[in-house]
N, CA, C and O atoms as CSV, one atom per row, in Angstrom:
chain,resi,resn,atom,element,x,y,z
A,1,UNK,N,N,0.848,-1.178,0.000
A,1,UNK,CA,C,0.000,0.000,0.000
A,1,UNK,C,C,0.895,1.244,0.000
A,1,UNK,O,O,1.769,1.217,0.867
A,2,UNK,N,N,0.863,2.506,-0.912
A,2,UNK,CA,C,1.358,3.096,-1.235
A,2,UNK,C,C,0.714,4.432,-0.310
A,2,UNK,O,O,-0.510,4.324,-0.246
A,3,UNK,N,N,1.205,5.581,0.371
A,3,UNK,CA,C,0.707,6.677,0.483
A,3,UNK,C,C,-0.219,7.394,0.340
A,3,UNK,O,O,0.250,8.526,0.223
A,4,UNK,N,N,-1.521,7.435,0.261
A,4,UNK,CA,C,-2.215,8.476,-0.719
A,4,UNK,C,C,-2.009,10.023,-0.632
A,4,UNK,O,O,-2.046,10.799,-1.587
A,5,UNK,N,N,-1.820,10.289,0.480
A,5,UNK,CA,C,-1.627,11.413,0.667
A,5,UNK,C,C,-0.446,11.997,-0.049
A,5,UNK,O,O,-0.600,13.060,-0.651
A,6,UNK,N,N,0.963,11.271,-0.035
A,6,UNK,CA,C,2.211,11.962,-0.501
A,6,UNK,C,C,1.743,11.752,-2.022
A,6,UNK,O,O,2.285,12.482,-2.852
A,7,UNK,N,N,0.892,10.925,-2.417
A,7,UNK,CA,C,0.913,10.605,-4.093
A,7,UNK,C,C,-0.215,11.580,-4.067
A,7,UNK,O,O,0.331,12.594,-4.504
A,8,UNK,N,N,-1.495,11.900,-3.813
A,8,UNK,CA,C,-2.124,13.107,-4.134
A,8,UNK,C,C,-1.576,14.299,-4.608
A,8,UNK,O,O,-1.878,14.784,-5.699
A,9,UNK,N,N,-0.585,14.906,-3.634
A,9,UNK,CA,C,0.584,15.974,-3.508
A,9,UNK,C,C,1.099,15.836,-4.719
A,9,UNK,O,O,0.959,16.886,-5.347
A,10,UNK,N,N,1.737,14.846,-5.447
A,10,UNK,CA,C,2.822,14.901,-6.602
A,10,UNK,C,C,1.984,14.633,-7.268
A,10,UNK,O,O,2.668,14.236,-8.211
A,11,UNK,N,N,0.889,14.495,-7.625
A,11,UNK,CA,C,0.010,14.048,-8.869
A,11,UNK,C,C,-0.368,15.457,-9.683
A,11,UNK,O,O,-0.587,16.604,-9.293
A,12,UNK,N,N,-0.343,14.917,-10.808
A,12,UNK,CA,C,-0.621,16.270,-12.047
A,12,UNK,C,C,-2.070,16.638,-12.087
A,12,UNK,O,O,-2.646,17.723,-12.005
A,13,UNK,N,N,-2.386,15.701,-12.203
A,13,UNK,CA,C,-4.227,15.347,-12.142
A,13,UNK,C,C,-4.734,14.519,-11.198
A,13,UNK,O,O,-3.955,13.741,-10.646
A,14,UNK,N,N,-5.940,14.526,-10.883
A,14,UNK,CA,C,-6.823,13.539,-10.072
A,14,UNK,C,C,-7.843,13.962,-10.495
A,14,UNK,O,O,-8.309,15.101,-10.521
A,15,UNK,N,N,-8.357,12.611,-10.985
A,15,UNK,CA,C,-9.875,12.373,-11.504
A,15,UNK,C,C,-10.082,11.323,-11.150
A,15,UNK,O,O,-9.354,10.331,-11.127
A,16,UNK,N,N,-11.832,11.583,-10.630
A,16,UNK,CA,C,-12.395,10.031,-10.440
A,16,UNK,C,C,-11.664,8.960,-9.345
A,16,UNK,O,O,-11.700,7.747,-9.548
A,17,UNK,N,N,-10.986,9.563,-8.142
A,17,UNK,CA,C,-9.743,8.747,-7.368
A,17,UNK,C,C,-9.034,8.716,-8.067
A,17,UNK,O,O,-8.080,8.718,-7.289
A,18,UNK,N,N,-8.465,8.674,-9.288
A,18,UNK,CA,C,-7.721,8.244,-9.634
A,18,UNK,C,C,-6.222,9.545,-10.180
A,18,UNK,O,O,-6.281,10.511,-10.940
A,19,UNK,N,N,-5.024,8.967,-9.373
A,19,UNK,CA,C,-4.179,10.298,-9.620
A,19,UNK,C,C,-3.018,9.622,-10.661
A,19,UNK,O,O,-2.340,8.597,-10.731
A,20,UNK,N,N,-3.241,10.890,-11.429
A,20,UNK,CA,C,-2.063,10.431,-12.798
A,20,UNK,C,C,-0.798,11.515,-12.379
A,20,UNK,O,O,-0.719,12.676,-11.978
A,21,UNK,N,N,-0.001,10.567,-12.676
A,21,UNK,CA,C,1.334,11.489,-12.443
A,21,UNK,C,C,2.628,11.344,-13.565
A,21,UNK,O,O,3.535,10.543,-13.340
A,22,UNK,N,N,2.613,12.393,-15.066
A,22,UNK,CA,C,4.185,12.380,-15.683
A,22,UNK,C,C,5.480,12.783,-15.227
A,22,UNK,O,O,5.901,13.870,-14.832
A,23,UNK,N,N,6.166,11.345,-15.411
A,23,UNK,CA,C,7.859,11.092,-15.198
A,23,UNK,C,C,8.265,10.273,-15.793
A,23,UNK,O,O,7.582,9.298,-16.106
A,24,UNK,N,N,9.169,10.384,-16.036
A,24,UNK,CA,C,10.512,9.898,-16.949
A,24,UNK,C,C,9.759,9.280,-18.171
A,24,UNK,O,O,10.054,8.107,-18.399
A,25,UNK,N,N,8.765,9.910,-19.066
A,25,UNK,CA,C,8.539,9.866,-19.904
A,25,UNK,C,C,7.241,8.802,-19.775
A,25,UNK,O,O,6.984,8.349,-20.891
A,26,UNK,N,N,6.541,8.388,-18.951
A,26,UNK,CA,C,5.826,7.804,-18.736
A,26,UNK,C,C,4.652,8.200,-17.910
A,26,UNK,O,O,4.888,9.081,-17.084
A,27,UNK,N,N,2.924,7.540,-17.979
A,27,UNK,CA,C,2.424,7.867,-17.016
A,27,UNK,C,C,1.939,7.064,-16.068
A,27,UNK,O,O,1.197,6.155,-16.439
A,28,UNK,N,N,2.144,7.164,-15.097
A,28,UNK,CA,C,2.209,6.428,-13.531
A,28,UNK,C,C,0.738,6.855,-13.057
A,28,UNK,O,O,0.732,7.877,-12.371
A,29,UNK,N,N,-0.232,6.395,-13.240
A,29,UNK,CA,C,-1.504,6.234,-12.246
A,29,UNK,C,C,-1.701,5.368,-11.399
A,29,UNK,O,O,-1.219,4.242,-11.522
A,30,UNK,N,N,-2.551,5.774,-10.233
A,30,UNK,CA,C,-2.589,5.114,-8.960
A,30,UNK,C,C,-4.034,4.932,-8.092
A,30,UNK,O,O,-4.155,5.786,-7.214
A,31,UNK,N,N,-4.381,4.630,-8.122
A,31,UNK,CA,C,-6.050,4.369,-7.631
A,31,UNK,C,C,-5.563,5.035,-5.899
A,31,UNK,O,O,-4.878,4.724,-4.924
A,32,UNK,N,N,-6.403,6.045,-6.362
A,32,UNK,CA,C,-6.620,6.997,-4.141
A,32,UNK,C,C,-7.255,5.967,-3.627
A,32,UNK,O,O,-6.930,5.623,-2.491
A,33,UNK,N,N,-8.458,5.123,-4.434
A,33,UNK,CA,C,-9.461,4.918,-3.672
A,33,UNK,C,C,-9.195,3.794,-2.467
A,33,UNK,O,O,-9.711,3.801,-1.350
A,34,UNK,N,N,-8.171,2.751,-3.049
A,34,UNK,CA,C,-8.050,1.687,-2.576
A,34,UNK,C,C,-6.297,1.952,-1.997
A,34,UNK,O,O,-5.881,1.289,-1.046
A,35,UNK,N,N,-5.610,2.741,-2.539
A,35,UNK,CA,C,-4.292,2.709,-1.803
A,35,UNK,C,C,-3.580,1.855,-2.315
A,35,UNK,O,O,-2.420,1.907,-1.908
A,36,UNK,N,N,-3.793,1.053,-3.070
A,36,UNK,CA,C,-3.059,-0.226,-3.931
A,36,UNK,C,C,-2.817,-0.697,-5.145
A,36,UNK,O,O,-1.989,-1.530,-5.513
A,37,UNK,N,N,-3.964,0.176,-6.003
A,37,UNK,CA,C,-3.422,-0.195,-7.557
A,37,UNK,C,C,-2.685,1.378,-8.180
A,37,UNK,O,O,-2.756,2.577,-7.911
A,38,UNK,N,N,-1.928,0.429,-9.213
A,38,UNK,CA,C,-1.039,1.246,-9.580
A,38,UNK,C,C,-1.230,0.764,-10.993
A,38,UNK,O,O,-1.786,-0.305,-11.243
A,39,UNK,N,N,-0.676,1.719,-12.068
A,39,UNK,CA,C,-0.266,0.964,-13.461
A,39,UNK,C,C,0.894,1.814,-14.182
A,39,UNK,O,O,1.337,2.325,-13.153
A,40,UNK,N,N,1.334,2.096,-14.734
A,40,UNK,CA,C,2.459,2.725,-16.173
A,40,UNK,C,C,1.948,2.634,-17.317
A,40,UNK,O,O,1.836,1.550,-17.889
A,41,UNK,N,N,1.546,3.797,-17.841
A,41,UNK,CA,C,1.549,3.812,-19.250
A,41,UNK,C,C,2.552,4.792,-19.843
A,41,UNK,O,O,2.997,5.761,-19.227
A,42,UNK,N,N,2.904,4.425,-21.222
A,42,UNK,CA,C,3.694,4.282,-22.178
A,42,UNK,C,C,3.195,6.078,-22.783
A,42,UNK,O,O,2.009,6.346,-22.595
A,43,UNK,N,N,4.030,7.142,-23.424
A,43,UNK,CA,C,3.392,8.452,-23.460
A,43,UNK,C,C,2.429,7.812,-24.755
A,43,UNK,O,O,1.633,8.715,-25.015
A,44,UNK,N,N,2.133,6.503,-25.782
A,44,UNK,CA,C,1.437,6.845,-26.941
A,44,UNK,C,C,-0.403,6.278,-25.977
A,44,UNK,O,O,-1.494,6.635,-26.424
A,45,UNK,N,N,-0.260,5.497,-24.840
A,45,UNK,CA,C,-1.321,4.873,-24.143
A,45,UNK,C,C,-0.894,3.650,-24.211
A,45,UNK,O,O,-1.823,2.874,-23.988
A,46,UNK,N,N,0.139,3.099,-24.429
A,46,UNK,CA,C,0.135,1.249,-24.337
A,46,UNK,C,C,0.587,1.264,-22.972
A,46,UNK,O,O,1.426,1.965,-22.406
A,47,UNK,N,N,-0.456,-0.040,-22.407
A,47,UNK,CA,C,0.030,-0.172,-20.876
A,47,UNK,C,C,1.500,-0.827,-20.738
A,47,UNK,O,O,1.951,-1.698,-21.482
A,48,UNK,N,N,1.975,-0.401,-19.946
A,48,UNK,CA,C,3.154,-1.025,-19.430
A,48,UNK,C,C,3.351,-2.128,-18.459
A,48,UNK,O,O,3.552,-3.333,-18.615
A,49,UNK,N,N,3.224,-1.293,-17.303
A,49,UNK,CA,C,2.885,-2.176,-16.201
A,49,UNK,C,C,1.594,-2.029,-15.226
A,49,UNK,O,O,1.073,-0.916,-15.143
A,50,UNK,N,N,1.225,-2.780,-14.714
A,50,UNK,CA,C,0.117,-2.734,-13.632
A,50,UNK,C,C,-0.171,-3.974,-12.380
A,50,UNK,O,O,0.369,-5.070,-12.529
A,51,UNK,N,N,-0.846,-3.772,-11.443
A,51,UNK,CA,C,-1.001,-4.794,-10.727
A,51,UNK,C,C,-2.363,-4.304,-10.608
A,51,UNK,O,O,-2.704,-4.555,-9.452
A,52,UNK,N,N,-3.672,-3.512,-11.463
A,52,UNK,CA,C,-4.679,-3.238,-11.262
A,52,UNK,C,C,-5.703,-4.177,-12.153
A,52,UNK,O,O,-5.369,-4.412,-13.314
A,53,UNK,N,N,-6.983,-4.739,-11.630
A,53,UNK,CA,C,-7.485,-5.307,-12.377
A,53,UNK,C,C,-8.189,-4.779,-13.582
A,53,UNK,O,O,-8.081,-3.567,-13.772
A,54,UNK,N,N,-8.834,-5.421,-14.360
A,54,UNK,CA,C,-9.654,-4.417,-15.589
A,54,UNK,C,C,-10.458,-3.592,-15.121
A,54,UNK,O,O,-10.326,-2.454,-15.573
A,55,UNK,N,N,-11.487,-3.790,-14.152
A,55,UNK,CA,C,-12.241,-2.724,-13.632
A,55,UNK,C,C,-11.821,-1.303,-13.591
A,55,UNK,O,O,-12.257,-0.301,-14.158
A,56,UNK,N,N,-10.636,-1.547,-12.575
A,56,UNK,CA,C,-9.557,-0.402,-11.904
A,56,UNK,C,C,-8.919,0.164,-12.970
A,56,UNK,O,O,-8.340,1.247,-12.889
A,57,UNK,N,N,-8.995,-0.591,-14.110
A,57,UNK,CA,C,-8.795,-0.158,-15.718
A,57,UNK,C,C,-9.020,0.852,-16.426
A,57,UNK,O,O,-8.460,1.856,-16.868
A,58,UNK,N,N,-10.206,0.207,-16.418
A,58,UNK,CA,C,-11.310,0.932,-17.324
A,58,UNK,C,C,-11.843,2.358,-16.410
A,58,UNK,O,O,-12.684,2.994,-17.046
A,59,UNK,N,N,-11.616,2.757,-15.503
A,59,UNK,CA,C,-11.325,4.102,-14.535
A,59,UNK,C,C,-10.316,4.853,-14.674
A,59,UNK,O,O,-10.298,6.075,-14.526
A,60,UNK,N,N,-9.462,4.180,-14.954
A,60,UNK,CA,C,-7.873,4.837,-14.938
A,60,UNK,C,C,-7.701,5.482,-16.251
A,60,UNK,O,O,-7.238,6.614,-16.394
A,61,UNK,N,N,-7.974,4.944,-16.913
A,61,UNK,CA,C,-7.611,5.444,-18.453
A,61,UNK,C,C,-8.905,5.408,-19.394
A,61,UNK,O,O,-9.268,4.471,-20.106
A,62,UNK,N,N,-9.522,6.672,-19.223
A,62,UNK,CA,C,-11.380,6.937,-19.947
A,62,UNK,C,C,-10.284,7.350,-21.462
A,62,UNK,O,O,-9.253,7.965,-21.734
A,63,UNK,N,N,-11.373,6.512,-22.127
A,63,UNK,CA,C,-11.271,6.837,-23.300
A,63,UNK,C,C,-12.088,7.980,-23.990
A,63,UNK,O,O,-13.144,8.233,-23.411
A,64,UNK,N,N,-11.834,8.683,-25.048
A,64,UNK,CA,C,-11.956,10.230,-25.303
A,64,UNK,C,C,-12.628,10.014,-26.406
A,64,UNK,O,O,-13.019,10.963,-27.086
């Protein structure tokens, strides 16, 4: 379980619980709600990494 509070603080955005944060060329979102999922995406949208399920997914990254 990760911080929420220190990751709120460094986050660029927060929407929906959910706080996105760009670094090192990547974007790092993190679910507030639960304190535990996380994922990496890639700057074009390909996921990288995650330990979030599809649900926690399909929240994290709304399609436009």
């Amino acid at each position: 379980m990760f911080d929420v509070d220190d990751i709120a603080e460094l986050a660029d955005v927060i929407i929906v619980g959910f706080a996105a944060l760009v670094r090192e060329g990547s974007i790092k979102v993190a679910n507030l709600n639960t304190g535990i999922g996380a994922a990496v995406f890639a700057p074009n949208g390909t996921l990288v990494e995650t330990n979030m399920d599809d649900i926690e997914l399909s929240g994290a990254w709304p399609s436009f």
